[in-house]
mmJSON file of the N, C-alpha and C atoms, coordinates in Angstrom:
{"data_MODEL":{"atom_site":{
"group_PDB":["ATOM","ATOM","ATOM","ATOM","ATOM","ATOM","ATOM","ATOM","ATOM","ATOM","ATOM","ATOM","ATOM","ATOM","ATOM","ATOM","ATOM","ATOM","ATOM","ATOM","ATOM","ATOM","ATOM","ATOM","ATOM","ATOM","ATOM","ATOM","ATOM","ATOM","ATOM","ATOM","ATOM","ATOM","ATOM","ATOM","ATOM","ATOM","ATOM","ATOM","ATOM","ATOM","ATOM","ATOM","ATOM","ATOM","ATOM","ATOM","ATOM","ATOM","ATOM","ATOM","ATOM","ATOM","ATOM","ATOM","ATOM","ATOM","ATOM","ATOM","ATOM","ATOM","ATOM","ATOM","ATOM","ATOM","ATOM","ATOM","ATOM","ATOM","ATOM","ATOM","ATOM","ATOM","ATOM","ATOM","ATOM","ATOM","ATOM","ATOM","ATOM","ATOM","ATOM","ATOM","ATOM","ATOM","ATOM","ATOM","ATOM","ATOM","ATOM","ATOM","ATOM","ATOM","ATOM","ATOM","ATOM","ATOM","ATOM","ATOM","ATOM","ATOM","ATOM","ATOM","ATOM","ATOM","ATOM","ATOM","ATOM","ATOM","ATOM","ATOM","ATOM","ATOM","ATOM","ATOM","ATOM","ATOM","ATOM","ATOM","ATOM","ATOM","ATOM","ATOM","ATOM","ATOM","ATOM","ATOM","ATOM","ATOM","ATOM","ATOM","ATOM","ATOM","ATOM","ATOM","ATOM","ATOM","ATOM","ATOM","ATOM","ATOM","ATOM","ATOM","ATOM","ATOM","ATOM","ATOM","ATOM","ATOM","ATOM","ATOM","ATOM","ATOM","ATOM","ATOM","ATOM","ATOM","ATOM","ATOM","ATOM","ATOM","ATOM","ATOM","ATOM","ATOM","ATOM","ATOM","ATOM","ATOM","ATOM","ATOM","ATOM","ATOM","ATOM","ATOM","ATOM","ATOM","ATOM","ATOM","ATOM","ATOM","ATOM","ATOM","ATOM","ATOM","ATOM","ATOM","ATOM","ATOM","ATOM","ATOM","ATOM","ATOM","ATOM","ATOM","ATOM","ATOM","ATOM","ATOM","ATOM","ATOM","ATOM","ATOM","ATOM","ATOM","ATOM","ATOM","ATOM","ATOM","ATOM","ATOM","ATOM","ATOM","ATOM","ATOM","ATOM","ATOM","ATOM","ATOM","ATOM","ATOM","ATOM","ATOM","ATOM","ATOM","ATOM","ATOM","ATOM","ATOM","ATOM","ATOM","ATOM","ATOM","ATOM","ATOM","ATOM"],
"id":[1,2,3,4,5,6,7,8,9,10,11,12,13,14,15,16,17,18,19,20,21,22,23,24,25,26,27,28,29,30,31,32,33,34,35,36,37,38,39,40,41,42,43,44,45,46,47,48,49,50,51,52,53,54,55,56,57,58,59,60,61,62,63,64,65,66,67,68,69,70,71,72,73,74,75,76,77,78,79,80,81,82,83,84,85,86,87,88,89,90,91,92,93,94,95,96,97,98,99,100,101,102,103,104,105,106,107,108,109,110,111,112,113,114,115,116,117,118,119,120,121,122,123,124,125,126,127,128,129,130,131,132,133,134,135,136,137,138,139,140,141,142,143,144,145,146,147,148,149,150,151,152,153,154,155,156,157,158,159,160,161,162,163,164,165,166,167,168,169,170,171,172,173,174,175,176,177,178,179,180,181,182,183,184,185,186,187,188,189,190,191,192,193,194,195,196,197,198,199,200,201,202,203,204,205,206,207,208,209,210,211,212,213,214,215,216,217,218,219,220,221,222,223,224,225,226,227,228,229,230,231,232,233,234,235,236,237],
"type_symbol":["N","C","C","N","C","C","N","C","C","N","C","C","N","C","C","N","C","C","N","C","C","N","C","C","N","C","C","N","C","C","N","C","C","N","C","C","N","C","C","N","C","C","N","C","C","N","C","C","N","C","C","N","C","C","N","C","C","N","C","C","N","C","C","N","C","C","N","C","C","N","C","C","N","C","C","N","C","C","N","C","C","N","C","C","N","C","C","N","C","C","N","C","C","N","C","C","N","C","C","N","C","C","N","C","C","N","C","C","N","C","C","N","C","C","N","C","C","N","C","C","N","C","C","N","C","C","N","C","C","N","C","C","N","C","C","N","C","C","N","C","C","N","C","C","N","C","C","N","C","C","N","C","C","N","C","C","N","C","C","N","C","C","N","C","C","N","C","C","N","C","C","N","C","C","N","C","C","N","C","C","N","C","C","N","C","C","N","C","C","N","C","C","N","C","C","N","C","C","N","C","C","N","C","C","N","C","C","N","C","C","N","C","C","N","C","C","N","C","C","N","C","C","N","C","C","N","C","C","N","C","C","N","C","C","N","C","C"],
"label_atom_id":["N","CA","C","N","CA","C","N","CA","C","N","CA","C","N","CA","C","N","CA","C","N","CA","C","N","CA","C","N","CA","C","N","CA","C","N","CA","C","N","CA","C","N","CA","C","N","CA","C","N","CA","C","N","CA","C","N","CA","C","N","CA","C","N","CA","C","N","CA","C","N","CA","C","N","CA","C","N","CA","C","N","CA","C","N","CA","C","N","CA","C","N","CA","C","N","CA","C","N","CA","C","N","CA","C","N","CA","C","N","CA","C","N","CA","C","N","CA","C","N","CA","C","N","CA","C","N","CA","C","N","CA","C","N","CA","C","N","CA","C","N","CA","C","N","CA","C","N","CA","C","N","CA","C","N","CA","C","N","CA","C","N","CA","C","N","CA","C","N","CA","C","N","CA","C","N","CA","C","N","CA","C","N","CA","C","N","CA","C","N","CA","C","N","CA","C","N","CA","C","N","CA","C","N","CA","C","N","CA","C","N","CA","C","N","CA","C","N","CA","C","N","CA","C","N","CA","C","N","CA","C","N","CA","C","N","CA","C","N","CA","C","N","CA","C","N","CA","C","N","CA","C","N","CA","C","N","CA","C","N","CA","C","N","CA","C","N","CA","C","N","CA","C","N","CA","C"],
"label_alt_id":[null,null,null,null,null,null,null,null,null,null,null,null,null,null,null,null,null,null,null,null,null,null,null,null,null,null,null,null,null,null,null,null,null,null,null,null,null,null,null,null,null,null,null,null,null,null,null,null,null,null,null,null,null,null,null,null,null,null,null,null,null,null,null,null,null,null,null,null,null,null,null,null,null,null,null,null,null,null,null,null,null,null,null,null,null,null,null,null,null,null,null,null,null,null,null,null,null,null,null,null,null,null,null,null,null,null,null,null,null,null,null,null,null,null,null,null,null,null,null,null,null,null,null,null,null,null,null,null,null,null,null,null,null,null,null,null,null,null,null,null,null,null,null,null,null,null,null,null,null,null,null,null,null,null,null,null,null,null,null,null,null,null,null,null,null,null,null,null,null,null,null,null,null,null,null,null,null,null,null,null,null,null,null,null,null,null,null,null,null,null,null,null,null,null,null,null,null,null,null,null,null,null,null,null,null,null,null,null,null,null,null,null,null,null,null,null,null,null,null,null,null,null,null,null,null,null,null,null,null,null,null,null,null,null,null,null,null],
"label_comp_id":["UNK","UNK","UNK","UNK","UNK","UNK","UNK","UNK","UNK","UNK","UNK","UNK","UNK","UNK","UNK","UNK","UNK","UNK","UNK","UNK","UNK","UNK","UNK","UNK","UNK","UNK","UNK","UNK","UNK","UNK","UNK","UNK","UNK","UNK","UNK","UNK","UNK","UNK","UNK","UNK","UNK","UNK","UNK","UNK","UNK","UNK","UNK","UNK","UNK","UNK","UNK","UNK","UNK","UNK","UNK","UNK","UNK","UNK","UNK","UNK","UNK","UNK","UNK","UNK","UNK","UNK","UNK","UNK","UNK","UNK","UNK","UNK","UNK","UNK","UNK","UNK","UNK","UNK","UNK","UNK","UNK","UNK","UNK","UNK","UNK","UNK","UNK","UNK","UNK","UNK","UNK","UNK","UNK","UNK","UNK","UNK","UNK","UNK","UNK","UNK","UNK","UNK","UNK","UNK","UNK","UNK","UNK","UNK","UNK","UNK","UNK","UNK","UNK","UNK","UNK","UNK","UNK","UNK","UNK","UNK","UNK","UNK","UNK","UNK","UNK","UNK","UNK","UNK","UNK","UNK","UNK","UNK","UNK","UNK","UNK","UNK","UNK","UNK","UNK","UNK","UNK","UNK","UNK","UNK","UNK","UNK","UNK","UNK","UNK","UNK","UNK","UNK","UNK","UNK","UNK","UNK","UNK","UNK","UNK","UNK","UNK","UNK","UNK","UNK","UNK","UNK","UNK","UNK","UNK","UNK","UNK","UNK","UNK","UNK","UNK","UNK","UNK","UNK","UNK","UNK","UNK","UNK","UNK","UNK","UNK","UNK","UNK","UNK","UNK","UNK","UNK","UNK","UNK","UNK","UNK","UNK","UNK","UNK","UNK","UNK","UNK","UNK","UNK","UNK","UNK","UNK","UNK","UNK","UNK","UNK","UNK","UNK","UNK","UNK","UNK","UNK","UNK","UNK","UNK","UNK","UNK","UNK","UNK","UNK","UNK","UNK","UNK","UNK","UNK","UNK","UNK","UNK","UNK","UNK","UNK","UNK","UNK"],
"label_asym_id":["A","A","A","A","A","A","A","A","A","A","A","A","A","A","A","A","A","A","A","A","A","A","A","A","A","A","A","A","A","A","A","A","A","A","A","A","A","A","A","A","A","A","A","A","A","A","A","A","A","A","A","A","A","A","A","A","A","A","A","A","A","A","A","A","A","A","A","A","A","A","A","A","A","A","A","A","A","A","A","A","A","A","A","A","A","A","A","A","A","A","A","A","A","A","A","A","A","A","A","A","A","A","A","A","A","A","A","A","A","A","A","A","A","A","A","A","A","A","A","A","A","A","A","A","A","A","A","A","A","A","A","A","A","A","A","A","A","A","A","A","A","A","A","A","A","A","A","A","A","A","A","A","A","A","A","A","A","A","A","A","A","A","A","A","A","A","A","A","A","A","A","A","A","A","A","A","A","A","A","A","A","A","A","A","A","A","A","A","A","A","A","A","A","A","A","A","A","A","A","A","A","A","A","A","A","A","A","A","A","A","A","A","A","A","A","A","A","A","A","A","A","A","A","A","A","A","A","A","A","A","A","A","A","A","A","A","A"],
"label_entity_id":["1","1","1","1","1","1","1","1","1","1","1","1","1","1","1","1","1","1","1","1","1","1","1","1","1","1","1","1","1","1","1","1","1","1","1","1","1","1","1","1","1","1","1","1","1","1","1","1","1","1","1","1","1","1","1","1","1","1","1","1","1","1","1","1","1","1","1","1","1","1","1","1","1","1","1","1","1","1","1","1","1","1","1","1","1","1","1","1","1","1","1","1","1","1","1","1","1","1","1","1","1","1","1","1","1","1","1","1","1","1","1","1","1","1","1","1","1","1","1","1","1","1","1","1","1","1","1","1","1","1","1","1","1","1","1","1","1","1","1","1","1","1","1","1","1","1","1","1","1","1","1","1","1","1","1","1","1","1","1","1","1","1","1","1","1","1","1","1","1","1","1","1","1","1","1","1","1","1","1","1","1","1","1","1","1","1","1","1","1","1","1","1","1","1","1","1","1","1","1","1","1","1","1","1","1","1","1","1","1","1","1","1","1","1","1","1","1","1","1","1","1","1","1","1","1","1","1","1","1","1","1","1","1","1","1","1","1"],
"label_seq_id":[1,1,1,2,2,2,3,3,3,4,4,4,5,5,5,6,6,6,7,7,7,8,8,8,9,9,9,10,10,10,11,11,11,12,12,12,13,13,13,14,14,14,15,15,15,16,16,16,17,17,17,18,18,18,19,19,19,20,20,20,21,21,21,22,22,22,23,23,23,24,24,24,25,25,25,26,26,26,27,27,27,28,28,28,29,29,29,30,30,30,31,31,31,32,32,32,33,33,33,34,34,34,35,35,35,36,36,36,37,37,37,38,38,38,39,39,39,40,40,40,41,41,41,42,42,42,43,43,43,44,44,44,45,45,45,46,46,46,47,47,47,48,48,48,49,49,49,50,50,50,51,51,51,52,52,52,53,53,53,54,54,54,55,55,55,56,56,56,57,57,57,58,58,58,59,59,59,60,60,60,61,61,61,62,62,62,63,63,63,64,64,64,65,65,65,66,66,66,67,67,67,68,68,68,69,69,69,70,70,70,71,71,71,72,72,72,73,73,73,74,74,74,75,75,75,76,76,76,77,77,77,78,78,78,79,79,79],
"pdbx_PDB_ins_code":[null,null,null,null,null,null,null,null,null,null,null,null,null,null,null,null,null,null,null,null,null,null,null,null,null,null,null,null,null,null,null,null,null,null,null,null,null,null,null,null,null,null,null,null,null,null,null,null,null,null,null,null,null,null,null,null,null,null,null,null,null,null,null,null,null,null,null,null,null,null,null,null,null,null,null,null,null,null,null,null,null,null,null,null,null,null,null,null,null,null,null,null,null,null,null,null,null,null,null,null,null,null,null,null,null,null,null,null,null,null,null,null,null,null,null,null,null,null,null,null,null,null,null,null,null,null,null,null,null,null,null,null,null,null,null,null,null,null,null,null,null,null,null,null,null,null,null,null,null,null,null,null,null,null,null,null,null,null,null,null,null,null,null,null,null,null,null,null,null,null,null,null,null,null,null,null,null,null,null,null,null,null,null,null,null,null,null,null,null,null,null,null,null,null,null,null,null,null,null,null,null,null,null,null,null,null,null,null,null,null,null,null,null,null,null,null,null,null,null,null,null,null,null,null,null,null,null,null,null,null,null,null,null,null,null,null,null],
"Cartn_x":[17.95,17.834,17.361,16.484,16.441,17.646,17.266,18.575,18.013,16.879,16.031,16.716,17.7,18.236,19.498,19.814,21.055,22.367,21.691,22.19,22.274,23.161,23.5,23.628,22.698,23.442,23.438,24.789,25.023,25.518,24.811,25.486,26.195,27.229,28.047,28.008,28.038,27.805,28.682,28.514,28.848,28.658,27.436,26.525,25.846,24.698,24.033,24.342,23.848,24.212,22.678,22.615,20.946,21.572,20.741,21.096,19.924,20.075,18.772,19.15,18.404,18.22,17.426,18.436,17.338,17.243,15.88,16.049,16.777,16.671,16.923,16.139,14.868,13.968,14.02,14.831,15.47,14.138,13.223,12.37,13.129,12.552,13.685,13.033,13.849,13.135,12.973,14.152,13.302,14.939,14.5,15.474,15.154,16.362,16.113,17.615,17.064,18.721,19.255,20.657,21.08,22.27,22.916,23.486,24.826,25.901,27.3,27.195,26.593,26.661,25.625,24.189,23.597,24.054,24.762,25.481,26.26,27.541,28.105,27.309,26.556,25.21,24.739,24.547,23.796,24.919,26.082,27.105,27.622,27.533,28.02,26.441,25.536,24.658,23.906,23.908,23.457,24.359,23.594,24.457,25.233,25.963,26.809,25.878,26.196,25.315,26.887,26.208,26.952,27.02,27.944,27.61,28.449,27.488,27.954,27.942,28.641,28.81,30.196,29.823,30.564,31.889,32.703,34.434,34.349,34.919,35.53,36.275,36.645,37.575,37.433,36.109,35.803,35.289,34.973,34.564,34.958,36.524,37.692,37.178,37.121,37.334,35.771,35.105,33.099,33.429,34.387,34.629,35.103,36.485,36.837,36.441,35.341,34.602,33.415,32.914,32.165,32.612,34.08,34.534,34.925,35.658,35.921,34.602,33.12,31.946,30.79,32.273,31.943,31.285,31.078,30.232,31.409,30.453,31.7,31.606,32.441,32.349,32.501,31.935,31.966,32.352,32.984,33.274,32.883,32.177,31.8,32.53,33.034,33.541,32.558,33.057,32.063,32.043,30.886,30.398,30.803],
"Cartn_y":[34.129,35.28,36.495,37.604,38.775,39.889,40.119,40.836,42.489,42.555,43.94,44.564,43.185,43.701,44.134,45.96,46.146,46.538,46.094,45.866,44.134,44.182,42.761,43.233,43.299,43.451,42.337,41.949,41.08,41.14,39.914,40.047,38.66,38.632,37.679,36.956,35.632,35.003,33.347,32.436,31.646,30.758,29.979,29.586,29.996,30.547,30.807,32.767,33.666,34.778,35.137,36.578,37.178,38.277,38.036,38.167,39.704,40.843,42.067,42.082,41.611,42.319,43.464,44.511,45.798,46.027,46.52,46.895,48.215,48.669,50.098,51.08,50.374,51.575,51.81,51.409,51.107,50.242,49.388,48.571,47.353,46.735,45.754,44.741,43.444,42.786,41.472,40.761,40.022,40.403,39.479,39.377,37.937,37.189,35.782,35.396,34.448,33.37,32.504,32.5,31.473,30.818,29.769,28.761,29.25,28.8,29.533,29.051,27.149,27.013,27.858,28.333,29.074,30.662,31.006,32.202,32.371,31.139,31.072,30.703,29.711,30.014,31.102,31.919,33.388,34.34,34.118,35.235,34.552,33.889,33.1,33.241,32.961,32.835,34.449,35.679,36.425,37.418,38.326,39.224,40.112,40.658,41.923,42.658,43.019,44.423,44.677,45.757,45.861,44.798,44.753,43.551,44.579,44.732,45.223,44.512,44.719,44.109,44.789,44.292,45.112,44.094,45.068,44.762,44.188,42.463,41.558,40.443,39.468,38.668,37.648,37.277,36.529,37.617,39.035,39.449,39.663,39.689,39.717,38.333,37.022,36.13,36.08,36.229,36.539,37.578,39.044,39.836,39.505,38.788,38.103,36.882,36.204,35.593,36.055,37.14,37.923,38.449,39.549,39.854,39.307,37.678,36.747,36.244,37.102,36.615,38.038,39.033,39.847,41.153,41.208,41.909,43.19,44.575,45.2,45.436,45.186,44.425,46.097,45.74,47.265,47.064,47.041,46.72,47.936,47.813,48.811,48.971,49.574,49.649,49.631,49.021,48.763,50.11,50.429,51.805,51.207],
"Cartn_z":[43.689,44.561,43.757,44.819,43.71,43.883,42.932,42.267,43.068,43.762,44.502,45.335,46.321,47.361,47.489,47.98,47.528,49.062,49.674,51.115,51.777,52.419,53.031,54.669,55.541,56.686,57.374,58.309,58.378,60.186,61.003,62.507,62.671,62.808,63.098,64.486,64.655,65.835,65.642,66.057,66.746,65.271,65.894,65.379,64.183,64.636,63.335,63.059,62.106,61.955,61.255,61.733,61.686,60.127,58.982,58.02,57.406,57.576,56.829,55.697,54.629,53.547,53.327,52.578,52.67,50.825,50.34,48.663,48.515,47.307,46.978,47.414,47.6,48.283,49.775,50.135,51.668,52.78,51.798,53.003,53.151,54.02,54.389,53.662,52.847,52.264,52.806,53.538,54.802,56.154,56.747,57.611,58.634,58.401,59.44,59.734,60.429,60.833,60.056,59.775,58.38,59.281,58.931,59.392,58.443,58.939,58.323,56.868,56.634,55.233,54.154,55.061,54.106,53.615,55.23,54.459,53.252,53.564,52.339,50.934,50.88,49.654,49.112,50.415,49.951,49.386,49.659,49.369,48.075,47.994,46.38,45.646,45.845,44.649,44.386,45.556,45.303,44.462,42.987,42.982,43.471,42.951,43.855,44.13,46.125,46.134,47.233,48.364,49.315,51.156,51.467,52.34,53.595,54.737,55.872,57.233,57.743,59.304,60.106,61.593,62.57,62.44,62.713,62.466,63.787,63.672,64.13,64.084,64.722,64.357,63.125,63.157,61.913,60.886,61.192,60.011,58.811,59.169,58.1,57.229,57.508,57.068,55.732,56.568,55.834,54.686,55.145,54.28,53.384,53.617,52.282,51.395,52.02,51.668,50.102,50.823,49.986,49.268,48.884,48.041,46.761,47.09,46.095,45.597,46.064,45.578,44.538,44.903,43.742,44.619,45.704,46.607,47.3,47.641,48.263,49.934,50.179,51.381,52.528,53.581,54.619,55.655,56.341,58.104,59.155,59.957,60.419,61.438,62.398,63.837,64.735,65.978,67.356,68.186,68.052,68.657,70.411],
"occupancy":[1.0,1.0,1.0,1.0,1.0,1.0,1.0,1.0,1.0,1.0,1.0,1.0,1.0,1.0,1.0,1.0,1.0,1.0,1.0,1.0,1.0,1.0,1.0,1.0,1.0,1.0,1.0,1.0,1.0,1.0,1.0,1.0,1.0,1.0,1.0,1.0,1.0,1.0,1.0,1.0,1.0,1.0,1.0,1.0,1.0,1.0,1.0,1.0,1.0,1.0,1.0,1.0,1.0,1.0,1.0,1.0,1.0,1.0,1.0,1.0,1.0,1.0,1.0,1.0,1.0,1.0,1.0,1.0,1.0,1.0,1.0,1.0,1.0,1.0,1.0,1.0,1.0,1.0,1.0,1.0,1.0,1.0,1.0,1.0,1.0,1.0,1.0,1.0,1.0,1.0,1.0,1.0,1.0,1.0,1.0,1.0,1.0,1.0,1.0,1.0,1.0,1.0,1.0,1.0,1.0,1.0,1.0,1.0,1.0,1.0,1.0,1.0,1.0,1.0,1.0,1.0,1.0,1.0,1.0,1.0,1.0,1.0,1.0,1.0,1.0,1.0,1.0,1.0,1.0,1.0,1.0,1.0,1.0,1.0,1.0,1.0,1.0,1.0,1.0,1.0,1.0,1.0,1.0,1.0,1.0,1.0,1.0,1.0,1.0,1.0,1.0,1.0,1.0,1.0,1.0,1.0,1.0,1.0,1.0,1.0,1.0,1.0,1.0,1.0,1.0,1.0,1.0,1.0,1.0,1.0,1.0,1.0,1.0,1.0,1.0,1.0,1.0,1.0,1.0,1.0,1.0,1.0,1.0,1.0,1.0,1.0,1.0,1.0,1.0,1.0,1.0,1.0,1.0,1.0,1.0,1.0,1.0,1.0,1.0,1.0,1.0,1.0,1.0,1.0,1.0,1.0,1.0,1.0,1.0,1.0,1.0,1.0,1.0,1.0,1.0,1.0,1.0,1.0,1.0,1.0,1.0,1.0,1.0,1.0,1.0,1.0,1.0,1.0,1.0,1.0,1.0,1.0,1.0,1.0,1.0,1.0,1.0],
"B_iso_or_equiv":[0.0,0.0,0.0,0.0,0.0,0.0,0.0,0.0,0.0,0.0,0.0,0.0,0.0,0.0,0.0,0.0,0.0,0.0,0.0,0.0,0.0,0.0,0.0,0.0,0.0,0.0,0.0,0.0,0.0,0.0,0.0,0.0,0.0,0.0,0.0,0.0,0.0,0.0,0.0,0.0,0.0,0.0,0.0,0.0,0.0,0.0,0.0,0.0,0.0,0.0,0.0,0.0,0.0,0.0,0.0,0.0,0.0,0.0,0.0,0.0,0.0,0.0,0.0,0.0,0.0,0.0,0.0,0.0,0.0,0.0,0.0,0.0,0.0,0.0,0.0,0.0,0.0,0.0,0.0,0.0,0.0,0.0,0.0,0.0,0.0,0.0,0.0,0.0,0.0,0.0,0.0,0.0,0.0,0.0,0.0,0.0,0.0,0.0,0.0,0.0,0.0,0.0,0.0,0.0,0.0,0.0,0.0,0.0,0.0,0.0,0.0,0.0,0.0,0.0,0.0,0.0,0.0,0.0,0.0,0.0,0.0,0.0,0.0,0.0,0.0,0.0,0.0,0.0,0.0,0.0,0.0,0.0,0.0,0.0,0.0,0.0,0.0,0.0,0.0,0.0,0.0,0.0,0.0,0.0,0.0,0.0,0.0,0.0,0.0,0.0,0.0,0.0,0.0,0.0,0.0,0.0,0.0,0.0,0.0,0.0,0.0,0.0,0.0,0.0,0.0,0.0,0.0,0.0,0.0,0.0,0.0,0.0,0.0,0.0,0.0,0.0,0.0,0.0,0.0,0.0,0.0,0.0,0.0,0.0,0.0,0.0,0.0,0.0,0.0,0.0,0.0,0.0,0.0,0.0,0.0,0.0,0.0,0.0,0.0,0.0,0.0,0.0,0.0,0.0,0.0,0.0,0.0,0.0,0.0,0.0,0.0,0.0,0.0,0.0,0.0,0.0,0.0,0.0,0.0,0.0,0.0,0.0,0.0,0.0,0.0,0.0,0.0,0.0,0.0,0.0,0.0,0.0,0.0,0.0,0.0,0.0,0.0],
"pdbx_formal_charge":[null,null,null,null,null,null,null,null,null,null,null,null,null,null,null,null,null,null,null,null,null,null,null,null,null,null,null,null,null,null,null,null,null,null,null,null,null,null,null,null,null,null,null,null,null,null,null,null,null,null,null,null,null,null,null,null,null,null,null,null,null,null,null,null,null,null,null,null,null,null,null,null,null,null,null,null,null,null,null,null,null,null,null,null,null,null,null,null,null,null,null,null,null,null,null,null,null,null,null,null,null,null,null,null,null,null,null,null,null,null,null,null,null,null,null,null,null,null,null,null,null,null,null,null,null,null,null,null,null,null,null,null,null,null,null,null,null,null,null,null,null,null,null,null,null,null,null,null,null,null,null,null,null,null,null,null,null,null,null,null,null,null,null,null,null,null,null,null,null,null,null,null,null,null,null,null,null,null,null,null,null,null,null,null,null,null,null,null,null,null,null,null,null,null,null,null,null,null,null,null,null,null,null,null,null,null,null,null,null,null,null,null,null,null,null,null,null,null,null,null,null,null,null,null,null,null,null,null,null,null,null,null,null,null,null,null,null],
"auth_seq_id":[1,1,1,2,2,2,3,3,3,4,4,4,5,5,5,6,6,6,7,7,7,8,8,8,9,9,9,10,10,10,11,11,11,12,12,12,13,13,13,14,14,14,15,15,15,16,16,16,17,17,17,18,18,18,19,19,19,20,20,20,21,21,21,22,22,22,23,23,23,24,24,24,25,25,25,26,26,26,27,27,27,28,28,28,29,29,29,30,30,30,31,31,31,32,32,32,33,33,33,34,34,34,35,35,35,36,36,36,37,37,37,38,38,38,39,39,39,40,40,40,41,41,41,42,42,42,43,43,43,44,44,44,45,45,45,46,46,46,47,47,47,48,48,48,49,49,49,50,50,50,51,51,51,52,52,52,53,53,53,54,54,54,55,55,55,56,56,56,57,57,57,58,58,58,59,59,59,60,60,60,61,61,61,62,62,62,63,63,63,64,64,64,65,65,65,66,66,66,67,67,67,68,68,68,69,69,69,70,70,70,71,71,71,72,72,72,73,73,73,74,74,74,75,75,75,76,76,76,77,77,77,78,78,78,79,79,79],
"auth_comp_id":["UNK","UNK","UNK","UNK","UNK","UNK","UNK","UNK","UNK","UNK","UNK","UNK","UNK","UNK","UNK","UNK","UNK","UNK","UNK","UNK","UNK","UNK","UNK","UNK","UNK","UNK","UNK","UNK","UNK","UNK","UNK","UNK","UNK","UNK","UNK","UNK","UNK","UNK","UNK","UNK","UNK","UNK","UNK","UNK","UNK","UNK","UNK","UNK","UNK","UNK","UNK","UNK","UNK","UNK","UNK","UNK","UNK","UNK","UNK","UNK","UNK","UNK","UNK","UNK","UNK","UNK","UNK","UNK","UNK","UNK","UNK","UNK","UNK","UNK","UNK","UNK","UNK","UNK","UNK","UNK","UNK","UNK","UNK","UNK","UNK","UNK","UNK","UNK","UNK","UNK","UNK","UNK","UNK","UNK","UNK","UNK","UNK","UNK","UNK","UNK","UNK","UNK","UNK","UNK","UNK","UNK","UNK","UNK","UNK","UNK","UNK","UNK","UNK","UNK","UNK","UNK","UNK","UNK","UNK","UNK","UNK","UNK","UNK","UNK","UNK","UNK","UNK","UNK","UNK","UNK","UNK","UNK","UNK","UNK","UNK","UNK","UNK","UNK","UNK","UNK","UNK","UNK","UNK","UNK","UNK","UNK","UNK","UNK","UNK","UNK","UNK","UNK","UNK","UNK","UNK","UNK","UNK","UNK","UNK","UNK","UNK","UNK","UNK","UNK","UNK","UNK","UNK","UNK","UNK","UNK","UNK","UNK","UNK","UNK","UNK","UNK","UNK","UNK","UNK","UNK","UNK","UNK","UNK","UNK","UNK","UNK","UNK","UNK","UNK","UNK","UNK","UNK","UNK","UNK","UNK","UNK","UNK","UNK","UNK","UNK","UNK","UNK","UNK","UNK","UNK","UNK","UNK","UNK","UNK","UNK","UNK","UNK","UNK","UNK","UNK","UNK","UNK","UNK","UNK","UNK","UNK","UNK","UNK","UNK","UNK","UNK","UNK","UNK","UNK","UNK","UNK","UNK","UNK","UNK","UNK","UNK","UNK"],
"auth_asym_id":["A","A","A","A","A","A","A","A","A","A","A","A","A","A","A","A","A","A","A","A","A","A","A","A","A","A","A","A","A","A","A","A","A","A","A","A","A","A","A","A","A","A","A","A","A","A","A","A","A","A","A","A","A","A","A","A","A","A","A","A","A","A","A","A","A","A","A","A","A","A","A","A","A","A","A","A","A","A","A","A","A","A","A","A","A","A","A","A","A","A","A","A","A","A","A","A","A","A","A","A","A","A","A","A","A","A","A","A","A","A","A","A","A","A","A","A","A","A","A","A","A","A","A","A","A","A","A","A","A","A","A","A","A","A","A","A","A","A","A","A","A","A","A","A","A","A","A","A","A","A","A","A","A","A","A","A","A","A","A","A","A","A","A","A","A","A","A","A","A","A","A","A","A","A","A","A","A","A","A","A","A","A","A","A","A","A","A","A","A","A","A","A","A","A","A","A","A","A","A","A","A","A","A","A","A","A","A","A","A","A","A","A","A","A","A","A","A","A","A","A","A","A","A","A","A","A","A","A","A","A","A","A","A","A","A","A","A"],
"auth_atom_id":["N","CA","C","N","CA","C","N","CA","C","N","CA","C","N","CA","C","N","CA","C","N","CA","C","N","CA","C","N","CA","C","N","CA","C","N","CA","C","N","CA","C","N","CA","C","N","CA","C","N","CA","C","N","CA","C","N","CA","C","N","CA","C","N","CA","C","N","CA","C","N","CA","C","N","CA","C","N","CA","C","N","CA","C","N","CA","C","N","CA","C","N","CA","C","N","CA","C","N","CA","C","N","CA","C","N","CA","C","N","CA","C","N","CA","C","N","CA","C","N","CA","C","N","CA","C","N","CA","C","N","CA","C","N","CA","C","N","CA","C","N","CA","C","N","CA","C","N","CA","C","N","CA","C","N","CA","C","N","CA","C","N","CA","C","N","CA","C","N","CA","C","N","CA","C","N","CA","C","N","CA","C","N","CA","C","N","CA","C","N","CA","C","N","CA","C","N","CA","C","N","CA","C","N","CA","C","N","CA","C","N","CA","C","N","CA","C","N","CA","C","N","CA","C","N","CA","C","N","CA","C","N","CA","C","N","CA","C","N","CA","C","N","CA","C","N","CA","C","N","CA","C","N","CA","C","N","CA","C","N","CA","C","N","CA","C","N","CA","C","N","CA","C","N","CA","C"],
"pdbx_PDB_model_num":[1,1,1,1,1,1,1,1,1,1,1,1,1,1,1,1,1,1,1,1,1,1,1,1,1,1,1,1,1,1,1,1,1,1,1,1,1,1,1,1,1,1,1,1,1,1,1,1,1,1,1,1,1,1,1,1,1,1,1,1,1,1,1,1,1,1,1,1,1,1,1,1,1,1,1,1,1,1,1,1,1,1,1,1,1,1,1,1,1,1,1,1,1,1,1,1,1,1,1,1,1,1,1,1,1,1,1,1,1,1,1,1,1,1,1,1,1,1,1,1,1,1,1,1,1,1,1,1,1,1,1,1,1,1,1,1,1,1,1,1,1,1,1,1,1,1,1,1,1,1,1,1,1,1,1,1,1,1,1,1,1,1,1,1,1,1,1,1,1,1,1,1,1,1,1,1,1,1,1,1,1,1,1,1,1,1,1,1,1,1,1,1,1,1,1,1,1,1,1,1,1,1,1,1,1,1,1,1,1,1,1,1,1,1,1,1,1,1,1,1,1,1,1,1,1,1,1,1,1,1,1,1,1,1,1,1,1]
}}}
C-alpha cells in the first residue's frame, strides 16, 4: 500500500463497505467497494493514518479493529 494516503473514509454496510482514500494533499486517491475480508487486509497492511466513519453499531467493532492495527480511529455522529 502507499504510504500517500492519510485519510481512511470509511461507509459501513452489510455486505460490502465503500472505502475513500484521501492523500495529504486532500485529492482523493481512489475510492471503491471492498468486501469485509479486504477491509480487514487494508486495515492491517496499510500504515497508520487516520480512519473515519459514522458512529454505529458495528463501527465500534471496525474501530477497534483498526486501532489494534495502529491507525487513529474517528467516529463521526449521524447528522
Amino acid at each position: 500500500m502507499t504510504s500517500k494516503i492519510s485519510i481512511l473514509a470509511i461507509d459501513l454496510a452489510k455486505g460490502s463497505f465503500q472505502v475513500c482514500a484521501v492523500g495529504q494533499d486532500g485529492m482523493v486517491v481512489f475510492n471503491r467497494a471492498m468486501s469485509r475480508t479486504r477491509l480487514a487486509t487494508l486495515l492491517a497492511d496499510h500504515p497508520a493514518c487516520i480512519v473515519a466513519m459514522e458512529a454505529c453499531a458495528t463501527s465500534h467493532h471496525w474501530g477497534r479493529l483498526a486501532q489494534s492495527n495502529g491507525h487513529e480511529v474517528r467516529l463521526v455522529p449521524a447528522a
